[in-house]
C-alpha positions as CSV (number, residue, x, y, z in Angstrom):
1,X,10.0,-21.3,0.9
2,X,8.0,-18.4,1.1
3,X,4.8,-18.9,-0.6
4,X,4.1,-18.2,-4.3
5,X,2.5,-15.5,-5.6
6,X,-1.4,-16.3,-6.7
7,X,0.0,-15.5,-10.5
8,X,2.9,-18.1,-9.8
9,X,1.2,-20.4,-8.2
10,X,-1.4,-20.6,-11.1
11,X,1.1,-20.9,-13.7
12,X,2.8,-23.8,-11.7
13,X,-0.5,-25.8,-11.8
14,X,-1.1,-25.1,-15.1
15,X,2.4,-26.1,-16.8
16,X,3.6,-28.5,-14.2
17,X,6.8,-26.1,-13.8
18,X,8.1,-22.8,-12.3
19,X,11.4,-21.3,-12.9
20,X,11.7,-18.7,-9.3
21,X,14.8,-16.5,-10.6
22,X,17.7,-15.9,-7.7
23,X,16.7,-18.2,-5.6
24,X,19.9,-18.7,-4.5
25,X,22.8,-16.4,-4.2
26,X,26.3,-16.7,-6.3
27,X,27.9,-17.0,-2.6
28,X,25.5,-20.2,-1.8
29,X,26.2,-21.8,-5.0
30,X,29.7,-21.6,-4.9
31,X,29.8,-23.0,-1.5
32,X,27.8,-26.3,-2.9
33,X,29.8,-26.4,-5.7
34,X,33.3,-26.8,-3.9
35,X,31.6,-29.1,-1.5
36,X,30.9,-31.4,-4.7
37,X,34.7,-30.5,-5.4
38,X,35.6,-32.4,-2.2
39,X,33.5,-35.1,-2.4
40,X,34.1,-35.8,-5.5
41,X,38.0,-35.9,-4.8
42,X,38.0,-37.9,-2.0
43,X,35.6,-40.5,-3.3
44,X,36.7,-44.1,-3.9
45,X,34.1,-46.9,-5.5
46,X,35.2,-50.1,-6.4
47,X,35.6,-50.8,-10.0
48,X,32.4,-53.5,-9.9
49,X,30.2,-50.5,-8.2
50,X,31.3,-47.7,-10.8
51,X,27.8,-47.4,-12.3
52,X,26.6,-45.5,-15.3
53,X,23.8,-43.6,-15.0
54,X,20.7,-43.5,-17.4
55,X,17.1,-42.6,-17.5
56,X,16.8,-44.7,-20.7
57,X,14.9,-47.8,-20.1
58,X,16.9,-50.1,-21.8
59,X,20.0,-48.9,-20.2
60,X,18.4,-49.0,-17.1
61,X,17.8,-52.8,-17.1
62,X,21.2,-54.0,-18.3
63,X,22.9,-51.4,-15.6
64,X,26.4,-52.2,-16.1
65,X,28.1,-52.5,-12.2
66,X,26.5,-53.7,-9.2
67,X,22.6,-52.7,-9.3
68,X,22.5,-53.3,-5.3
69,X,25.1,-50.1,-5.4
70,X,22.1,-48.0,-6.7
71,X,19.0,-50.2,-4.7
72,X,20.7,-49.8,-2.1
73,X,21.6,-46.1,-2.2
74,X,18.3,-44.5,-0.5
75,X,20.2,-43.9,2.7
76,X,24.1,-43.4,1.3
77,X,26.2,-41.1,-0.5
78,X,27.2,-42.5,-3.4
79,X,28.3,-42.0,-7.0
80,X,27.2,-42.4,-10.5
81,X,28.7,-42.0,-13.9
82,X,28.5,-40.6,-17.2
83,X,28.3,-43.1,-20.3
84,X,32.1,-44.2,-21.8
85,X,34.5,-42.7,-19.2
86,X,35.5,-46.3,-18.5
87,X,37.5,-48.5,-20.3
88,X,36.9,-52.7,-20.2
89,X,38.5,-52.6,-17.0
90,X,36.4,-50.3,-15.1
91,X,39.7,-47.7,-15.1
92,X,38.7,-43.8,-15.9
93,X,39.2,-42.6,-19.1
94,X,38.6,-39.5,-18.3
95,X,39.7,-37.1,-15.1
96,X,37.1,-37.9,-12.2
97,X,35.9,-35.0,-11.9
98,X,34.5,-35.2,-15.7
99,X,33.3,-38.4,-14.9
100,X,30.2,-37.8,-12.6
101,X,26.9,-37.5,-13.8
102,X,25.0,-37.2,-10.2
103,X,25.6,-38.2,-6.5
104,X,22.9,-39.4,-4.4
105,X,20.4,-40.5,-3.0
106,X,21.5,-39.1,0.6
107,X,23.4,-36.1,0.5
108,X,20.7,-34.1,2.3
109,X,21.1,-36.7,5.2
110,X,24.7,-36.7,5.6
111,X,26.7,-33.9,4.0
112,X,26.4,-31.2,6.2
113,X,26.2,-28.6,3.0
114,X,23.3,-30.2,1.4
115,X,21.5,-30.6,4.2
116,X,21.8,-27.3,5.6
117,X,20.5,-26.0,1.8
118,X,17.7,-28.9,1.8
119,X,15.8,-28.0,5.5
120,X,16.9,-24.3,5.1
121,X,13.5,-22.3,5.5
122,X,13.5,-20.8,2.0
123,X,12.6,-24.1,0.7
124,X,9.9,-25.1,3.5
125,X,6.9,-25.9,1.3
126,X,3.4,-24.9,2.8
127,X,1.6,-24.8,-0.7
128,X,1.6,-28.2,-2.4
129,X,2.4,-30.8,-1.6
130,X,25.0,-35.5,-20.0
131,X,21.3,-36.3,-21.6
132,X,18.5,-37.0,-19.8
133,X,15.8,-38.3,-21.9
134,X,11.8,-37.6,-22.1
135,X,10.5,-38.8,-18.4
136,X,8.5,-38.3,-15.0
137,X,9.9,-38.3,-12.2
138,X,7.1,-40.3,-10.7
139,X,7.9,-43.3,-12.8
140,X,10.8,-43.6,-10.2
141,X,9.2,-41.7,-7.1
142,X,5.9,-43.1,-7.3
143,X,3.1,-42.0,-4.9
144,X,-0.3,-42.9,-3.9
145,X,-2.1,-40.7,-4.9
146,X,-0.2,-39.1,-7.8
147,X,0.5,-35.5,-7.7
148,X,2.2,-35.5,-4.0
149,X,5.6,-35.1,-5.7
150,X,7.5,-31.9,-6.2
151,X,11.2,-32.0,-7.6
152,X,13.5,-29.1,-6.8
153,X,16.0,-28.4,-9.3
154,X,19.2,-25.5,-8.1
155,X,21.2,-24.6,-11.0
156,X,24.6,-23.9,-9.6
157,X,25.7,-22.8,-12.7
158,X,24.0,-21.3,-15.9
159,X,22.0,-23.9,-17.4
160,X,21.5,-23.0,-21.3
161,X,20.4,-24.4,-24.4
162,X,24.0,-25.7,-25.6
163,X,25.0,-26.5,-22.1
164,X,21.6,-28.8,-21.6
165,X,19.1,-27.2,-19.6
166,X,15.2,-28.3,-19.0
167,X,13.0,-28.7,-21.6
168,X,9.5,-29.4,-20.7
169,X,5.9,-30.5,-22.2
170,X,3.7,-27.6,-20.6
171,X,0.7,-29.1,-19.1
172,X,2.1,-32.8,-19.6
173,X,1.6,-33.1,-15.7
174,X,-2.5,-33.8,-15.9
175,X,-2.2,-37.0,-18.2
176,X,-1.2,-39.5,-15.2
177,X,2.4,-41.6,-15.3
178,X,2.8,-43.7,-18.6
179,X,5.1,-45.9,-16.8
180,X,6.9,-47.0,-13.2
181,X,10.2,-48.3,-12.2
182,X,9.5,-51.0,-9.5
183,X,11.4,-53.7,-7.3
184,X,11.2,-57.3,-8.8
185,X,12.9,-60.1,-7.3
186,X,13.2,-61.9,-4.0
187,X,14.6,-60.3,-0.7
188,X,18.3,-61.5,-1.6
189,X,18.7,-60.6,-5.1
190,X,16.8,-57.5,-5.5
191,X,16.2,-56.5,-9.1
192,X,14.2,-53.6,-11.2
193,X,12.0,-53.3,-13.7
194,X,9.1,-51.5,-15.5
195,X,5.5,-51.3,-15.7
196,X,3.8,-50.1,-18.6
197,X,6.5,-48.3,-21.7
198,X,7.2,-44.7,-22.2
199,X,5.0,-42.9,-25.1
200,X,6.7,-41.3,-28.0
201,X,6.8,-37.6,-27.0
202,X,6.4,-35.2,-29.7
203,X,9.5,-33.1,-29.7
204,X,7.6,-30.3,-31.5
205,X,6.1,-30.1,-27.4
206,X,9.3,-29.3,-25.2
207,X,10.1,-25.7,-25.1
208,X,14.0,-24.8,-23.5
209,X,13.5,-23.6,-20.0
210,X,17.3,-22.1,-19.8
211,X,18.4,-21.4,-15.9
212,X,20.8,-18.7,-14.5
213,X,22.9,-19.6,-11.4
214,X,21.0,-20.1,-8.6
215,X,17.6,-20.0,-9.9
216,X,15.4,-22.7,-8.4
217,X,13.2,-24.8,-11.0
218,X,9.8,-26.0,-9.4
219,X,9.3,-29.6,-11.2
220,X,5.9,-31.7,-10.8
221,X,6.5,-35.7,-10.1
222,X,4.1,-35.8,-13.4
223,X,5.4,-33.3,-15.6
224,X,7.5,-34.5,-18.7
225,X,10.9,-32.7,-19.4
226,X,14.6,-33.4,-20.3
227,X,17.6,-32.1,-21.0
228,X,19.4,-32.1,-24.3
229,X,23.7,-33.3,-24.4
230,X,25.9,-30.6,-23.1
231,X,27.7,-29.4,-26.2
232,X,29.5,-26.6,-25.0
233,X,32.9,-26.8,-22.9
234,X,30.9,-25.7,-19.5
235,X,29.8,-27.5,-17.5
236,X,26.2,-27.3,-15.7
237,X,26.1,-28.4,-12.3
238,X,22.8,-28.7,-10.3
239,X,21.1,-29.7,-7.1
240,X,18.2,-31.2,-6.8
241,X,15.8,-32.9,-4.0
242,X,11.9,-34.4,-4.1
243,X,9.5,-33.4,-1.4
244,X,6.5,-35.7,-0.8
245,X,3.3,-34.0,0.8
246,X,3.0,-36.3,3.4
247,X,-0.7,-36.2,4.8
248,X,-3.0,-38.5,3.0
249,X,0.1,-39.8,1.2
250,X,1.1,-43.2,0.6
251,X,4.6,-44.1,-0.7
252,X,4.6,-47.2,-2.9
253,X,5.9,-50.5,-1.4
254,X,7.0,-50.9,-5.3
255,X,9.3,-48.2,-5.6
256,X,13.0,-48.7,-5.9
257,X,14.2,-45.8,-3.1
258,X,12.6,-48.0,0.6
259,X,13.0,-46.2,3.8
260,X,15.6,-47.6,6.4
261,X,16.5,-47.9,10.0
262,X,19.0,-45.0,9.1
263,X,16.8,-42.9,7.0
264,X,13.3,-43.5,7.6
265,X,10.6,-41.8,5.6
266,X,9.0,-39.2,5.0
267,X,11.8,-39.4,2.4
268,X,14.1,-36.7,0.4
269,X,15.9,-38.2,-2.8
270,X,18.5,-35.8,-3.8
């Protein structure tokens, strides 16, 4: 990425978020965006790994599917749902395609689009190193010390208010992580759990951060932010990948996402 502008790079530290307009061209998105297409038409997960996907932490630790599908996802492509588009049986409710709420955690390893997009030089960093609720991304990503994390958000679409873009806490990056998302268990039955509970954020705090297609949305591993239910009939598809600055940085042992012989860290989750 070429390097920020002294009046971007001040606002970055200050909110804990940038929005860099036209990042990426129409031509670029499209091309990740029929990529998606393809994958998402050719996938096939067993009805016990069909997992929906949720930030909330209650829904998190009564993960319906099998949770070593997602532990053991660092180093795969695999998929993960939206709420109720299965019935008792595990069978779709609704088309597949309107099924997905993200693919990860490896598509910047092995699908030649996204990683092509992910080590392209406009995103080299030499500066720094359906609802999603309130939350940091370091609760998940945790690092040692904090404030090594940077999330990369692409919107391949227009992300707007009714469609659910970003809302943020301005500043909300300087107050440390309220709480983590760590391994529990022994070696053969891994499990997850959490450290510490997530505060009551005041709502009156998030202001809308509203993207156009490919805009690229610089997001803190600290800073708090969301995204409200799409309510519109558009959709709003995005890419995203986590850097870690790796000098002087330690990866916890704790977090859920370990390295691999296939995929050894420094580590991108996408």
């Amino acid at each position: 990425m070429s390097c920020l502008s002294p009046s971007q790079l001040q606002k970055f530290q200050e909110d804990g978020f940038l929005v860099l307009e036209g990042f990426f061209s129409a031509d670029e998105c499209a091309v990740m965006q029929q990529r998606i297409g393809k994958l998402v038409a050719d996938m096939d997960v067993p009805v016990h790994c069909r997992i929906e996907f949720s930030t909330r932490e209650e829904e998190q630790l009564r993960t319906k599917g099998d949770k070593d599908y997602f532990l053991s996802s660092g180093d795969k492509i695999r998929y993960f749902f939206e709420k109720d588009v299965f019935d008792e049986k595990g069978n779709f409710l609704v088309p597949p395609e309107k099924s997905i709420n993200k693919i990860g955690h490896a598509l910047h390893a092995y699908d030649p689009v996204f990683r092509s997009v992910t080590h392209s030089p406009k995103v080299q960093q030499p500066l720094f190193g359906g609802e999603v609720v309130p939350h940091q991304d370091s609760t998940f990503l945790h690092t040692e010390p904090l404030g090594r994390l940077l999330g990369l958000w692409i919107a391949l679409e227009n992300a707007t208010l009714e469609n659910g873009c970003l809302w943020f806490i301005p500043g909300s990056h300087t107050g440390g992580v309220s709480r983590r998302l760590v391994r529990t268990g022994d070696g053969s039955k891994p499990d997850v759990g959490f450290l510490g509970s997530e505060p009551v954020w005041d709502a009156s705090l998030f202001v809308p951060t509203p993207a156009r297609r490919g805009d690229l949305v610089l997001i803190h591993g600290e800073v708090v932010h969301k995204s409200e239910k799409n309510l519109s009939d558009r959709s709003r598809h995005a890419y995203t990948f986590h850097l870690m600055e790796s000098l002087g940085t330690v990866w916890s042992s704790e977090n859920w996402l370990q390295p691999s012989a296939e995929l050894p860290f420094p580590p991108l989750y996408t």
